[in-house]
C-alpha positions as CSV (number, residue, x, y, z in Angstrom):
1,X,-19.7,-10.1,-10.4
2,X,-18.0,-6.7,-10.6
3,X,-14.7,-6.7,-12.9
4,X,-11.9,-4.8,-11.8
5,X,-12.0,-2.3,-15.3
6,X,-15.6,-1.2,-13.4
7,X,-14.4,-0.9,-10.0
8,X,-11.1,0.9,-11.3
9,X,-13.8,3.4,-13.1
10,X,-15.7,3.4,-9.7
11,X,-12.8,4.4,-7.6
12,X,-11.5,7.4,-10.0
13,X,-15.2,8.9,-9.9
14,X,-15.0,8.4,-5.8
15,X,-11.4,9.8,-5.9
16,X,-12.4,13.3,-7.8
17,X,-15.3,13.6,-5.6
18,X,-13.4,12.9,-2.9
19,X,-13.2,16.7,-0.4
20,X,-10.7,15.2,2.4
21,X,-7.1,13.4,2.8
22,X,-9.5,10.5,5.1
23,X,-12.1,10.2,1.9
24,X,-9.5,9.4,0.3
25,X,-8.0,6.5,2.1
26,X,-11.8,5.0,2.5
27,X,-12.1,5.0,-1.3
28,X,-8.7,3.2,-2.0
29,X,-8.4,0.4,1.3
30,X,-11.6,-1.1,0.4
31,X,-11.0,-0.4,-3.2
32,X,-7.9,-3.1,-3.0
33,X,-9.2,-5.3,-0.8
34,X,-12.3,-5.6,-3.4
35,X,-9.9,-5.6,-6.4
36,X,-8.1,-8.7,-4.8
37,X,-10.4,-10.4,-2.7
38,X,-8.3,-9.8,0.3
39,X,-8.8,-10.8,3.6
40,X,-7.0,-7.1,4.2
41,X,-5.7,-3.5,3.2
42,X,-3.8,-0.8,4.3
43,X,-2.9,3.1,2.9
44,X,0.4,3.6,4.3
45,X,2.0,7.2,4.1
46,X,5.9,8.0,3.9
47,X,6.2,10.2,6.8
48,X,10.3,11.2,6.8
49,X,11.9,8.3,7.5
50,X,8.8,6.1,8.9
51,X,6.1,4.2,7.0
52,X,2.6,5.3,8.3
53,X,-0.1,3.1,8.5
54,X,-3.0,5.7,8.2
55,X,-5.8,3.6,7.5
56,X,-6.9,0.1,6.6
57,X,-9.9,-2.4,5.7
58,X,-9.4,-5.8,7.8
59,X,-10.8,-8.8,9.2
60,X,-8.9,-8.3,12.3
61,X,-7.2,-5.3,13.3
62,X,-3.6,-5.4,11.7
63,X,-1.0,-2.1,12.6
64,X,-3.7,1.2,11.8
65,X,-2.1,4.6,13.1
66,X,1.4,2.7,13.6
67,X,4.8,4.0,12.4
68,X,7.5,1.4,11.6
69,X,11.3,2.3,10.1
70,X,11.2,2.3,6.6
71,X,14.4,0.0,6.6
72,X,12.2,-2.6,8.4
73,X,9.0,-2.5,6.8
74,X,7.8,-4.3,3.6
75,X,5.9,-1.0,2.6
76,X,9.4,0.8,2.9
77,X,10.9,-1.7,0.7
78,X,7.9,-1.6,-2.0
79,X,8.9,2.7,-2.0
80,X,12.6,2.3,-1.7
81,X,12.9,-0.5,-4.6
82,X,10.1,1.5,-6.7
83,X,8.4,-1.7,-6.9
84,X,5.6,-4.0,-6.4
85,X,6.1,-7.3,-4.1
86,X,4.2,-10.2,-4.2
87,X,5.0,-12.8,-1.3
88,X,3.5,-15.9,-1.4
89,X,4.6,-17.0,2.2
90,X,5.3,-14.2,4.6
91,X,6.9,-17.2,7.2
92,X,9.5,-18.0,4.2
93,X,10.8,-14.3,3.3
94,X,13.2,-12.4,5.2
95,X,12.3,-8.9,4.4
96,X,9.0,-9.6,6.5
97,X,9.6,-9.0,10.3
98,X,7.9,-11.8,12.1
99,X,7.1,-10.1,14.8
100,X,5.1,-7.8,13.6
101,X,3.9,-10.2,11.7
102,X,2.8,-13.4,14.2
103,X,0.1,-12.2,16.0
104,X,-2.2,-10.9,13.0
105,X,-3.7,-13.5,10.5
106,X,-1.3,-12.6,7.6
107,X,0.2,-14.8,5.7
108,X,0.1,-13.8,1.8
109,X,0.9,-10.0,0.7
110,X,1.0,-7.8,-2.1
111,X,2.5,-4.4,-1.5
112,X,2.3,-1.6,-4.5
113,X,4.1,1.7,-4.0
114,X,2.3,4.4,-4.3
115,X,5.0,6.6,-6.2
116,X,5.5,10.6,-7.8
117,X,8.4,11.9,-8.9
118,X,9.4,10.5,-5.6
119,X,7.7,7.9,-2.9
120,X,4.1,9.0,-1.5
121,X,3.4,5.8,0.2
122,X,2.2,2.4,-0.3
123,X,-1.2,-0.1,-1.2
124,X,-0.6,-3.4,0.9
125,X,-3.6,-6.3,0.5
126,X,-3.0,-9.4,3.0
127,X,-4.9,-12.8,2.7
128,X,-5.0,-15.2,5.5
129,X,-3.2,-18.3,3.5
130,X,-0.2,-18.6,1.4
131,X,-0.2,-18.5,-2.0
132,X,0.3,-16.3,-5.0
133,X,-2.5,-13.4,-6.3
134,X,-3.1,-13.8,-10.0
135,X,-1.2,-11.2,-12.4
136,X,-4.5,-9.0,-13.2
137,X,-4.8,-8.3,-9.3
138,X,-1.4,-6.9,-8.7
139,X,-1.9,-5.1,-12.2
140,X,-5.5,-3.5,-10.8
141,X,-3.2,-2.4,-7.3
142,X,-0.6,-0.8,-9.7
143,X,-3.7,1.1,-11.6
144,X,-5.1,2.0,-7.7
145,X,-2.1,3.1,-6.4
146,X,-1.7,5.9,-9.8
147,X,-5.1,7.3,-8.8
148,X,-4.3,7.5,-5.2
149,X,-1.1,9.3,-6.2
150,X,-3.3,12.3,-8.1
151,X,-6.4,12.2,-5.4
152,X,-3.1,12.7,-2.4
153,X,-1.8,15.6,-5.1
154,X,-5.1,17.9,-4.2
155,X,-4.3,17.6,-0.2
156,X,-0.7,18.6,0.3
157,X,-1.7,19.6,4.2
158,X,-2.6,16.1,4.9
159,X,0.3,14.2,3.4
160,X,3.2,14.1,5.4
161,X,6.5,14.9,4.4
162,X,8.3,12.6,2.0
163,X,11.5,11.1,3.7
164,X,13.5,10.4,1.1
165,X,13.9,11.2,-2.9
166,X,14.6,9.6,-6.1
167,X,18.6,10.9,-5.1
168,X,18.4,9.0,-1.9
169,X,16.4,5.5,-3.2
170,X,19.1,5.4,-5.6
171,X,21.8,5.2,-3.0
172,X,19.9,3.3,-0.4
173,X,19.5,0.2,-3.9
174,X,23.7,1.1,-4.2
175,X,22.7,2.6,-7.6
């Protein structure tokens, strides 16, 4: 079996090799669905006010190429809190919308922001039960989500525009 340390080593060689925005995402969804044994992942992109679900590595088809408020979205919440979240039972947590929600398989998450000086986007892995991912796996996602950071830093063009910054999180948290 592969430990994360190697895959981790894996994904930074893939990342600097990487020559497009879309190589990119490939390298880093199934990077984290690997690293946690997910049943899914997404690359979501801040786009202004929106969270962009560019990409993603699934057993079934979840919200790829959707745009959803950042005030309503998990991902928006893991870039506006600066912060991972780890939610055990996506039916018992109110920051999840359920109806985005009910028709896909989800039940476990993991979001990791993806974060600069300000928000880029966000790492989320699903699994089809409830429960809790051990404490290396959402420490691998943090170490993912840094090397996404620099890879997205080489292709300005194909990042959208950043919503908000470290000003506005801080009021948005009442900071």
């Amino acid at each position: 079996m592969v430990g994360n340390g190697e895959i981790i080593d894996r994904v930074r060689a893939r990342l600097a090799a990487a020559e497009r925005i879309e190589d990119v995402q490939l390298v880093v969804k199934t990077a984290a669905r690997q690293l946690a044994g997910a049943h899914g992942a997404t690359f979501v992109l801040l786009d202004h006010d929106m969270c962009y679900y560019a990409d993603e590595d699934s057993m079934s088809p979840l919200w790829k190429g959707q745009r959803f408020p950042v005030s309503d979205c998990i991902s928006g919440w893991a870039m506006i809190h600066r912060s991972a979240v780890t939610i055990a039972d996506i039916r018992r947590d109110v920051r999840i919308p359920q109806e985005a929600y009910r028709p896909t398989f989800v039940r476990s998450l993991v979001m990791v922001p993806m974060l600069g000086p300000d928000p880029v986007g966000a790492i989320g892995v699903y699994w089809a039960r409830p429960g809790e991912p051990d404490p290396s796996v959402v420490e691998a996602l943090h170490r993912l989500a840094r090397l996404a950071v620099v890879a997205l830093e080489r292709f300005p063009e194909g990042v959208p525009e950043p919503g908000f910054k470290v000003a506005t999180l801080s009021a948005a948290r009442g900071d």
